[in-house]
C-alpha positions in Angstrom: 32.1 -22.5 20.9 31.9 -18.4 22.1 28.9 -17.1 21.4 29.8 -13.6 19.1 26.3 -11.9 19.6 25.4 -8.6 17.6 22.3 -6.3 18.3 19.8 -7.0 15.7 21.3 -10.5 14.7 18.4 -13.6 15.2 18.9 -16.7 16.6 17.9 -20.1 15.0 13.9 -21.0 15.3 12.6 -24.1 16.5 9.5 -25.5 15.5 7.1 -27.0 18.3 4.2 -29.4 18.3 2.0 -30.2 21.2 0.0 -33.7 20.6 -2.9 -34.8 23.1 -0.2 -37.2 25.1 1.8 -33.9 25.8 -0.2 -32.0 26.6 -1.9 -34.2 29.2 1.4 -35.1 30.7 2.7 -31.6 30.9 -0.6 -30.2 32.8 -0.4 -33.2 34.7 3.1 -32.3 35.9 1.7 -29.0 36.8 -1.4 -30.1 38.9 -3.3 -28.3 36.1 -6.4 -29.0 35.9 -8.3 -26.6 33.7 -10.9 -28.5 31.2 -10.0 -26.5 28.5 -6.5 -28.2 28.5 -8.3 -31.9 28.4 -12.3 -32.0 27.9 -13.2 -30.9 24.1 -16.8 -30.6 24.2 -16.1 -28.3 27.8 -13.3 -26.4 25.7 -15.3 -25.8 22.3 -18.8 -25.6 23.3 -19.0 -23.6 27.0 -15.3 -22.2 26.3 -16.2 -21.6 22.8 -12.3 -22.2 22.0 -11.3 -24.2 18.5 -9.8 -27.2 20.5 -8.4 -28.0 23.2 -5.9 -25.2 24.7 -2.1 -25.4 24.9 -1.0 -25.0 28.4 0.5 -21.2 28.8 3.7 -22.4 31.0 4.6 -24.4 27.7 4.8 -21.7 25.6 7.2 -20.2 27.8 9.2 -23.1 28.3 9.6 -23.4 24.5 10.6 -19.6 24.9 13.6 -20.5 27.8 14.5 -23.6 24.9 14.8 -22.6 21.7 17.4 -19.5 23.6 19.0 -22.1 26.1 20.2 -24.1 23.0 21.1 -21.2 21.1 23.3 -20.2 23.7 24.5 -24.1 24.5 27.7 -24.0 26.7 28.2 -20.6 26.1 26.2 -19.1 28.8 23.0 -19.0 31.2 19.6 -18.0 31.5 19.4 -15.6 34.4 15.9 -13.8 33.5 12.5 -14.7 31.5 9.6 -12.3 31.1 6.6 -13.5 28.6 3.0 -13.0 28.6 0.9 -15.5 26.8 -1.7 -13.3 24.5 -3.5 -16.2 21.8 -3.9 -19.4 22.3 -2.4 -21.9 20.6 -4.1 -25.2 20.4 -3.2 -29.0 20.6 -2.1 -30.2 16.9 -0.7 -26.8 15.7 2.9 -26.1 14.7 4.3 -23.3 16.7 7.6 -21.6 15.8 10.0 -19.9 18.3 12.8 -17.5 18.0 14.2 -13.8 18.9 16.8 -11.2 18.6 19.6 -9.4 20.2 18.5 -6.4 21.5 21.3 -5.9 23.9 24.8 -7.2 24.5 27.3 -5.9 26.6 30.5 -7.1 25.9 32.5 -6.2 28.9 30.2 -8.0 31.4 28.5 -10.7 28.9 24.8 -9.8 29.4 22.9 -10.3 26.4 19.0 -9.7 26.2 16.6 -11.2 23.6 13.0 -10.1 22.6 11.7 -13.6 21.9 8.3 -15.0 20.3 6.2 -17.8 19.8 4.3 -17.3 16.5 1.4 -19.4 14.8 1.6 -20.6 11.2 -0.2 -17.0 10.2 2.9 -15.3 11.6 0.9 -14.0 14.2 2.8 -13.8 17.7 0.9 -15.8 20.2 3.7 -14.8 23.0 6.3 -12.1 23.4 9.2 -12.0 25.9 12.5 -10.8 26.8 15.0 -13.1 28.2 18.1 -11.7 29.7 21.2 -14.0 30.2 24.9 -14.2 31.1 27.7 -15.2 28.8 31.0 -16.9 30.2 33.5 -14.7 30.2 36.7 -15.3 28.4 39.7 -15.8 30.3 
């Protein structure tokens, strides 16, 4: 399938949900060991967070998903810029998506502003991802 990308036009959401077991393996993969990612009473009572934290390297790899499948065989990711501003914490439903903001169709660069937003709408972390569209020929 070609990819027929319009400024303005969104791409399809995905919904995310990090569980305790995902969260410990993900920071494990990372060799990261902040408490607030694993020890409750350390992440709600000194931290003074709700629960325990979602790691911020996940949020941006849902980011770098939900457009990698949008854009399937079509093309690549060849840039990612995000900056995690809330939390999100183990056992919420995240959601993320973005638009076209840019596409040149004679050398197939397309760039997205991307989000991960809570159940309150409320953007937890903003991006742009640039990437490269096959060319036909």
């Amino acid at each position: 399938m070609t990819l027929a990308p319009t400024v303005g036009m969104t791409i399809p959401q995905r919904e995310h949900y990090c569980d305790a077991v995902q969260q410990m393996l993900y920071n494990a993969s990372l060799w990261n060991g902040h408490r607030i990612h694993f020890d409750m009473p350390y992440a709600t009572e000194v931290e003074g967070y709700p629960g325990l934290v979602v790691a911020g390297p996940l949020m941006g790899d849902w980011l770098h998903q939900v457009v990698d499948e949008w854009l399937g065989e079509s093309g690549m990711i060849t840039g990612i810029e995000y900056s995690n501003r809330v939390a999100a914490f183990v056992g919420e439903t995240v959601t993320a998506g973005g638009t076209v903001t840019a596409y040149d169709e004679a050398t197939g660069e397309v760039t997205l502003e991307v989000f991960v937003k809570n159940d309150r709408d409320e953007v937890l972390t903003p991006g742009v991802i640039t990437a490269q569209l096959e060319q036909e020929r």
